[in-house]
N, C-alpha and C positions, 0 to 999 in steps of 0.2 A: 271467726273462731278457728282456732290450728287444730284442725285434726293429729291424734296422737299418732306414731308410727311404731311398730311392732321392731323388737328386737332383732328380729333372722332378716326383718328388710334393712333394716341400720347395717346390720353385718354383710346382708348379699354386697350393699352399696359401696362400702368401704371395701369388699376384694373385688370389685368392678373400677374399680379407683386404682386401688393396687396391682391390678391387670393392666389398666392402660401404661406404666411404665413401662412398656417391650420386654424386649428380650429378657433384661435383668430383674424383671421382677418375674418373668414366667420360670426362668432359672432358681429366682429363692425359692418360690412356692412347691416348685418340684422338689429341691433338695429337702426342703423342710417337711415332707410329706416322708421322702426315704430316712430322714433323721428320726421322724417320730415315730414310725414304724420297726427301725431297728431298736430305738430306744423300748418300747414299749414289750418286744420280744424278747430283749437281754435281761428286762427287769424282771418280765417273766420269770424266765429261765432259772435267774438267780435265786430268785425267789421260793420255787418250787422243786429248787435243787434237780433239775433234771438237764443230765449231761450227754454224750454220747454213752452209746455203749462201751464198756471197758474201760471209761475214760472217768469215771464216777461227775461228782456235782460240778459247775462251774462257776466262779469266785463273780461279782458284778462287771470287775473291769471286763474280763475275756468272755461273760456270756453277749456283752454291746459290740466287742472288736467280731466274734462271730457272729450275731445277727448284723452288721455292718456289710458284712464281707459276701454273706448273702444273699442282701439286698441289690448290691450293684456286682453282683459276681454269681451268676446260676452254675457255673460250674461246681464248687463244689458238694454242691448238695445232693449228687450222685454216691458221694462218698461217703454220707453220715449217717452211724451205724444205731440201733436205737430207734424203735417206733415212736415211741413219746418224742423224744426229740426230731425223728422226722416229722413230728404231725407240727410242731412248732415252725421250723423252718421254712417247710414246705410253701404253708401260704406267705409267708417274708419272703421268697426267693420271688413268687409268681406277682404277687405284688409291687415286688422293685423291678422286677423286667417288661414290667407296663410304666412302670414311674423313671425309669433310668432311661426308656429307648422314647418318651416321650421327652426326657431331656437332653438327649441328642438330637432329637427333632427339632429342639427350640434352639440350640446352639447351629444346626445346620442351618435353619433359618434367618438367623442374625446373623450369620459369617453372609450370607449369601445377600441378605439388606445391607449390609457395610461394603460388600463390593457392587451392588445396584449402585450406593450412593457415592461412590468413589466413579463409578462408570457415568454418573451423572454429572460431574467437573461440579461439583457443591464443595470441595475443601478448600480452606485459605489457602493462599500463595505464600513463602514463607521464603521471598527472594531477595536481592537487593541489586539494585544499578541496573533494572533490566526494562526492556522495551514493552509495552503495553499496547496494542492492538482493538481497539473496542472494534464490535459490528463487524461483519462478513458480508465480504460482494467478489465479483470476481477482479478485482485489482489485489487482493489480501495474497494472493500467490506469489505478484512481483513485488509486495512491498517487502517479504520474508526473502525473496532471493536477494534483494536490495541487502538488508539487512546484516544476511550472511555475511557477503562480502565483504560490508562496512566495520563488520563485530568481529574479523579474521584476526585481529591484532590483542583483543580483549582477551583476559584470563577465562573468566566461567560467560559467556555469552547466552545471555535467556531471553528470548520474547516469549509471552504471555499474551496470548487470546481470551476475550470473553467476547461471545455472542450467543443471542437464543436462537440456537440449534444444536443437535446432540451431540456429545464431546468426541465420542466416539468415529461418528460422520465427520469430525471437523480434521480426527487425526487421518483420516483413512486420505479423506480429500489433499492432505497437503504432503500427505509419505505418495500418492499420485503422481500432484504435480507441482511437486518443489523437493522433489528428492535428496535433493544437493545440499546437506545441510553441517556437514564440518562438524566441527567443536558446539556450533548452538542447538540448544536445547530450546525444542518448544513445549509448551505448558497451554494446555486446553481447559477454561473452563465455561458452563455454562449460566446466563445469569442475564439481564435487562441492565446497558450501561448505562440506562435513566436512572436504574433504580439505586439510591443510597446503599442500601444495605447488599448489592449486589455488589457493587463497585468496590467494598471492603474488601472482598474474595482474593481479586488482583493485586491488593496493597499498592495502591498508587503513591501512597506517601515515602515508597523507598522507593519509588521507581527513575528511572535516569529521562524516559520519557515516553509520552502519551499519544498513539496517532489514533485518531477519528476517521476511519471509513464510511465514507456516504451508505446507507441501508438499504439492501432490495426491501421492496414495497411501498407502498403509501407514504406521503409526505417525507421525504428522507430529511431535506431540513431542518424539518423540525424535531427530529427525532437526535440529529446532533445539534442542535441548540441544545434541547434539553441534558442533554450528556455533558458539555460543559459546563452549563451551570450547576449540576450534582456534581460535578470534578472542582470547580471554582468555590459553592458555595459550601463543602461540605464541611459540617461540624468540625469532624474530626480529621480536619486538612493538614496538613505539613504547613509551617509558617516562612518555609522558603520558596518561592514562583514556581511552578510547573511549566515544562516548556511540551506545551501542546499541539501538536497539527493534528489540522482536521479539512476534511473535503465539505466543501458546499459547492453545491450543484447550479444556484440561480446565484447571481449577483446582486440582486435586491436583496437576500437573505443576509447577505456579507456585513449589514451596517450593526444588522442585531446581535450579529455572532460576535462582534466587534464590541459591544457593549458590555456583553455577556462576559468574554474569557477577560479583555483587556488586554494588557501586555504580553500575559500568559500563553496567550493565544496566536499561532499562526495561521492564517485562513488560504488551504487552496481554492480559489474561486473556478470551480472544474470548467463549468462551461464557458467561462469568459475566456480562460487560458488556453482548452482548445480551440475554440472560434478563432482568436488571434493566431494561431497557429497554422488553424488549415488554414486563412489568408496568406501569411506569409509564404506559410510553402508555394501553394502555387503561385506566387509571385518567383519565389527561388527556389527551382528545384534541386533537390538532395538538403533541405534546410531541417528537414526531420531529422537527416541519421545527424546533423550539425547539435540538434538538441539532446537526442538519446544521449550522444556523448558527453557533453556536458554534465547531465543530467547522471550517468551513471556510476556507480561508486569505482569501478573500475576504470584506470585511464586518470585524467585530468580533471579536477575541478577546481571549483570557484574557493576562493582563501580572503579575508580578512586580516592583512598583513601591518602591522606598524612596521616604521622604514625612519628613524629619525634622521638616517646620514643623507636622505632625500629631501627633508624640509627646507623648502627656500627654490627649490628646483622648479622651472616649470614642469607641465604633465608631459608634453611632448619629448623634451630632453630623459625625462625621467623612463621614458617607455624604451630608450636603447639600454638603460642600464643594470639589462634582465638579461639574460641569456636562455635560461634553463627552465624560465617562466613566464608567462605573459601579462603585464599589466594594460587592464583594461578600462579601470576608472575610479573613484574618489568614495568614500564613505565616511558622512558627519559624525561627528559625537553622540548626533541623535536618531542615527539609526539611516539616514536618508542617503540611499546612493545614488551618481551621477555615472553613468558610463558614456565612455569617449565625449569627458568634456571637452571645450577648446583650450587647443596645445598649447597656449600661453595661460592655462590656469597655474597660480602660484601653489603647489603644496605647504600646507601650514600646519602647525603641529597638531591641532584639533584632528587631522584628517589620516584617515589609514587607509592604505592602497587595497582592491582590491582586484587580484591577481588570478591567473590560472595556475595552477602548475600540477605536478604529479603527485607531491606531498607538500605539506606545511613547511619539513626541514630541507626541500630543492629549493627556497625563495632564497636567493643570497643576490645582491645590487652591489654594482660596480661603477664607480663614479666615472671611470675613464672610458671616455668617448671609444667607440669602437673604431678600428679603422677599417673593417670590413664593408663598408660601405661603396659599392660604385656605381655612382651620382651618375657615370656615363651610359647607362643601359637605362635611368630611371625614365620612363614617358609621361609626356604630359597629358598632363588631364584634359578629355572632351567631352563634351555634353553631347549626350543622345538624345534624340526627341521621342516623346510618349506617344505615338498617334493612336487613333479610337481603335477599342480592341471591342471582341463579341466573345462574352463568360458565358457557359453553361451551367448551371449546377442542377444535380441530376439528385432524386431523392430529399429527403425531410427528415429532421427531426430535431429536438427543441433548441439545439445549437442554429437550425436557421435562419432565425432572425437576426441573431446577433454578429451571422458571416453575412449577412446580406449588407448592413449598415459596416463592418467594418471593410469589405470586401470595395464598396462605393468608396470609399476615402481614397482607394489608390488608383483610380480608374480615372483615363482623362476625359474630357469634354468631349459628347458624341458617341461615348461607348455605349454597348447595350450587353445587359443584364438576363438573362433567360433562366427563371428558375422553372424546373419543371420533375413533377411529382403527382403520384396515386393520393391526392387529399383533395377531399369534395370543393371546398373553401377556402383553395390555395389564395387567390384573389384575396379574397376578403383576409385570411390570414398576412398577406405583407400590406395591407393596406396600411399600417399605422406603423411601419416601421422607416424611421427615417436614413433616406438618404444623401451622405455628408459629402459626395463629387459632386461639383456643376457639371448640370447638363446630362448624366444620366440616366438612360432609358431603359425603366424596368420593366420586363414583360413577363409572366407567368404562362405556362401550360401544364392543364392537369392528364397526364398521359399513367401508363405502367412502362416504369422506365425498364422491365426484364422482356421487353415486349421488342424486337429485331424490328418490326415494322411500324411501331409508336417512335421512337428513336429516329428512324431513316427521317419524320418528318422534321424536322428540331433544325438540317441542313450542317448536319457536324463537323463537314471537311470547312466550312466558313467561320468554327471557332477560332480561337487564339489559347483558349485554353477552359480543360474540364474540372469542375471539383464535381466526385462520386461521395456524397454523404453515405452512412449507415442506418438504414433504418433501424436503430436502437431501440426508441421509445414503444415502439406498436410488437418488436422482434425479441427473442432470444438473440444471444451473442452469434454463435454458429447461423443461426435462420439469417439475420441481419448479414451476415458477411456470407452468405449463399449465393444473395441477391446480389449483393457488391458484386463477387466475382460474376456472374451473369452478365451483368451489365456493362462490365470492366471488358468483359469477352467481345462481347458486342462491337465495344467503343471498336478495341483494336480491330479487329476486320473491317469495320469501315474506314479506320484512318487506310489502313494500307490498302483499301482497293481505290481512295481519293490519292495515295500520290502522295499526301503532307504530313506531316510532323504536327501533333497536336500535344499541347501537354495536359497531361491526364494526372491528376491528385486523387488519392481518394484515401477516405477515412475508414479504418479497421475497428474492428471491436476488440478481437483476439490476435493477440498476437502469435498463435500459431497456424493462423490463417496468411500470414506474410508470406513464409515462400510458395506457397499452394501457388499466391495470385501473381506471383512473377512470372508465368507463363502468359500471363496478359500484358505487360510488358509495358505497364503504368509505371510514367516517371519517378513518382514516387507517394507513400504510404505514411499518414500519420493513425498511428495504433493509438489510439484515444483511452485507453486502460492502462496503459505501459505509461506513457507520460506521464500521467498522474502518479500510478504508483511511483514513478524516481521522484516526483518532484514533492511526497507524502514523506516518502524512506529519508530525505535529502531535508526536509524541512525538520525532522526529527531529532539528525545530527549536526545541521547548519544552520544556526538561529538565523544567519544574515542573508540566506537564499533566495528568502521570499519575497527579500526590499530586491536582489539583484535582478529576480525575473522578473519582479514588477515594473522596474526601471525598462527592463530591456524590452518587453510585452508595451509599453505606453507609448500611444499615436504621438505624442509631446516629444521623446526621446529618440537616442540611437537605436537601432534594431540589426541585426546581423545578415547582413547582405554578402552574395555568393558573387562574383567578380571574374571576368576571365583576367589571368595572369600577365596576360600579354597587355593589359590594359595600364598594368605599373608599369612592368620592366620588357625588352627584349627579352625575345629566347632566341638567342644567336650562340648562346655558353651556358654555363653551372652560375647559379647566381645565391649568395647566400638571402635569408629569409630577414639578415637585419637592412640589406637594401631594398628588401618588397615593406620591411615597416615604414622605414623612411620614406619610401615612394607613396604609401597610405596615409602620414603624415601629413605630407606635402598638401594634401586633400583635405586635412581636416579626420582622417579615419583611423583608426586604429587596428592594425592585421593583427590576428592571433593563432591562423593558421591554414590550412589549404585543402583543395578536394579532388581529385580526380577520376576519370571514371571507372567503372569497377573493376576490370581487369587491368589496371595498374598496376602497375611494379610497387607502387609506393603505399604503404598502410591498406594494403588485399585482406587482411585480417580484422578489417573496420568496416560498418557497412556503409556503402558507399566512398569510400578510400576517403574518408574524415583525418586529417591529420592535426588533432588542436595542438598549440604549444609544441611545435617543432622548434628543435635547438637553432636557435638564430646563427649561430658562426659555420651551419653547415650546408656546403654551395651543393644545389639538388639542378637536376635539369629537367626543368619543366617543360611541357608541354603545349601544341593547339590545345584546347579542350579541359586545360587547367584551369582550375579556380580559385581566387584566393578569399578566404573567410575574413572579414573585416565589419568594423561597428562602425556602421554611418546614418548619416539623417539622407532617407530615402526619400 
């Protein structure tokens, strides 16, 4: 049975309803209260013909224009002469300056919700051709300096942030520590890039492109899995490809992520990239500042060049006929690159070169053999023998396993392996990680590696060489590279009270922790945030980057080895850099450019005097202690 409801609850109900519309509805109801109270006093007025004093009666229209003017105006009513007509206006003035200053209340209140909600980054983005940013971690700083510099050329330059955190903290953090920001415009808003109707905010459908930042907190993979596929699957998608980079952290994650975006889809696999990294380095050291470079929008980088007056040329022939840029290897039709194939690869029209140079419009090829070449200073190639070395690696964290197995691939028969680190389970933790060198010896110790007297036992003057991990995973970035330098400290006064030469690797978190630990006097530093971010910024504006580090990163392929100079050519004279290609040639390698140490004359403005893509016709005079940068199978 429906109980019947009473009139005045029907009516409370219905302006309970008419209240919840905010500001604008609290706005009519006030005006419509001063409406009806002037109206009701003017009708008066008219009515009973009572005017001011001396002023006799007043007609309808001007008794409503003065009770009006009352209402939201107590001024004049000072001045209105006539006790009958003041006893009228009187309560009208007191009435509207309870109803007028409570709707300035509601208007101050809605200006001040409209800027809460504009301070909360909840507005669409209303941009076009501009960079998209999802998720915040501490790499979001270099991926915006990347950015910059990459967008210096662009008319209106925008990236556009969204992460859950507040817009306000996100602008403050990056007017901090990315100051340097030119012509680009950044756009903060707040929002879950999982979520559909978040993701509209940013208008990813007019965007030029989309990077995916790994997430602080819990499960980060999975949280950009999901963000691709709300970017891939969503309704209201754009019907032309999206070109997306994104960070994943574990390599196992990479096949889903792969599934998910498709072709769409770039994938930085973070910790496989720096794992092969910190190997290589301490295999070569200064092979970091070799990648920064590349790697950074300033300087030289990697081009995907068609070259038809080359098809038919072998590769080898084809690499003196650059000057002003480096070719370094092949890329199919289908996306697949080969660096420093063999010199007798035919180029065929399917294939375009992919090159170093300084711009796209510096690639120009000259079919005429250079004569700068002199064959009489080239040396011949010898083979150096591997014998059994002793690795340290000093600290943990989730990259370890994956340096340990790639770390043993380059090790020769009879080396030993010591990893040692503050983890209960170290043991049991490599016990399933495989190792790919014959013969092999891996041995663990659980020490505190900030520890002066855990360390002395380890026997460090009898290394060959140290990798310093970052405790990351258990750290803060700053706490983590505290330790580093700690133990970086350590190393070095032991090497120098042993008399030897040790080379010492170690991994950064921050990159403003680099010059601090140069008073430790470690060969050299891979900053594991800075990498990513170029190789995040780089994959954003370079669809074909991520086949070329892949190429270059895979045990299978070339990889870019550090070489003394004297190993090609004499230094007896100035020798140009097209006789140190041919001398590379001759090898089977491909030069693309040189190192030297840091107070050098030559490229002191590079870190670690990185010289990529020097002008081949110009004769430099190299040095003991030069290096020349070349793509070989190691």
């Amino acid at each position: 049975m429906t109980s019947r409801v009473s009139w005045s609850a029907r009516l409370r109900y219905s302006f309970d309803k008419s209240m919840a519309g905010g500001t604008v509805a609290l706005m009519g109801w006030l005006a419509l209260v001063v409406l009806s109270l002037a109206s009701a006093a003017g009708l008066f007025l008219a009515l009973t013909h009572i005017g001011p004093a001396g002023s006799g009666p007043l007609d309808l229209r001007e008794s409503l224009w003065q009770a009006t003017m009352r209402a939201i105006n107590a001024g004049p009513v000072a001045g209105d002469q006539g006790w009958s007509y003041r006893a009228v206006m009187l309560p009208v003035t007191l009435i509207g300056i309870v109803a007028f200053s409570a709707l300035i209340g509601v208007l101050s209140a809605g200006v001040d919700a409209q800027i809460e909600r504009l301070r909360k980054g909840r507005s669409k983005v209303l941009e076009q051709d501009h960079t998209i940013i999802l998720n915040w971690s501490s790499s979001i700083f270099d991926v915006i300096s990347e950015l910059v510099v990459a967008n210096q050329n662009q008319p209106r330059p925008r990236i556009v942030i969204m992460a859950d955190k507040d817009k306000v903290e996100m602008e403050d953090e990056i007017a901090a520590m990315a100051p340097r920001l030119g012509r680009t415009r950044i756009i903060c808003r707040r929002g879950a890039p999982t979520d559909l109707s978040d993701l509209g905010i940013v208008s990813p459908q007019q965007s030029k492109s989309v990077i995916i930042l790994s997430p602080e907190g819990d499960e980060p993979d999975a949280q950009v899995i999901k963000t691709i596929l709300a970017l891939i699957h969503d309704p209201n998608r754009r019907t032309e490809p999206y070109r997306i980079s994104a960070e994943i952290r574990d390599g196992a994650n990479g096949d889903v992520a792969r599934v998910v975006g498709g072709s769409e889809v770039q994938l930085v696999l973070a910790d496989n990239l720096l794992s092969r990294i910190v190997v290589q380095t301490s295999r070569q050291l200064g092979l970091s500042a070799v990648f920064s470079e590349l790697l950074d929008f300033e300087g030289c980088e990697f081009y995907s060049h068609p070259c038809p007056e080359l098809h038919g040329e072998t590769f080898g022939d084809a690499i003196q006929a650059f000057n002003t840029s480096a070719l370094v290897g092949l890329s199919s039709r289908d996306g697949k690159v080969q660096l420093n194939p063999p010199m007798d690869t035919i180029i065929t029209p399917d294939q375009t070169l992919v090159l170093i140079a300084e711009d796209d419009s510096a690639i120009v090829s000259s079919l005429t053999r250079s004569p700068q070449i002199d064959r009489s200073v080239i040396q011949q190639s010898r083979a150096r023998p591997r014998p059994a070395e002793r690795t340290l690696i000093l600290g943990w964290n989730r990259r370890g396993p994956n340096i340990v197995t790639e770390l043993s691939r380059y090790l020769s028969p009879g080396s030993r392996l010591v990893v040692a680190a503050k983890i209960p389970d170290l043991a049991g933790t490599l016990a399933d990680v495989p190792l790919i060198g014959d013969g092999v010896v891996l041995e663990t110790r659980v020490i505190d590696t900030c520890s002066k007297a855990s360390l002395e036992t380890l026997d460090i003057a009898a290394c060959n060489s140290i990798i310093v991990l970052a405790h990351s995973d258990q750290l803060s970035a700053q706490a983590a590279d505290t330790r580093t330098l700690i133990t970086l400290l350590h190393l070095r006064e032991m090497a120098d009270r042993s008399g030897r030469h040790i080379n010492i690797v170690s991994e950064m978190a921050d990159i403003r922790n680099r010059e601090l630990a140069a008073v430790t006097r470690a060969d050299d530093f891979v900053v594991s945030n800075k990498l990513i971010s170029l190789m995040l910024a780089q994959a954003s504006e370079n669809p074909h980057i991520l086949a070329i580090f892949g190429d270059l990163l895979d045990e299978a392929g070339s990889e870019i080895c550090l070489r003394p100079v004297g190993d090609y050519v004499s230094l007896d004279g100035p020798v140009t850099f097209f006789t140190i290609a041919e001398a590379a040639r001759a090898r089977g390698e491909t030069a693309f450019g040189y190192c030297r140490p840091r107070d050098g004359a030559h490229g002191a403005t590079n870190p670690g005097g990185v010289v990529v893509n020097p002008r081949k016709s110009e004769a430099l005079d190299y040095r003991s202690g030069d290096r020349v940068i070349v793509l070989a199978v190691e």
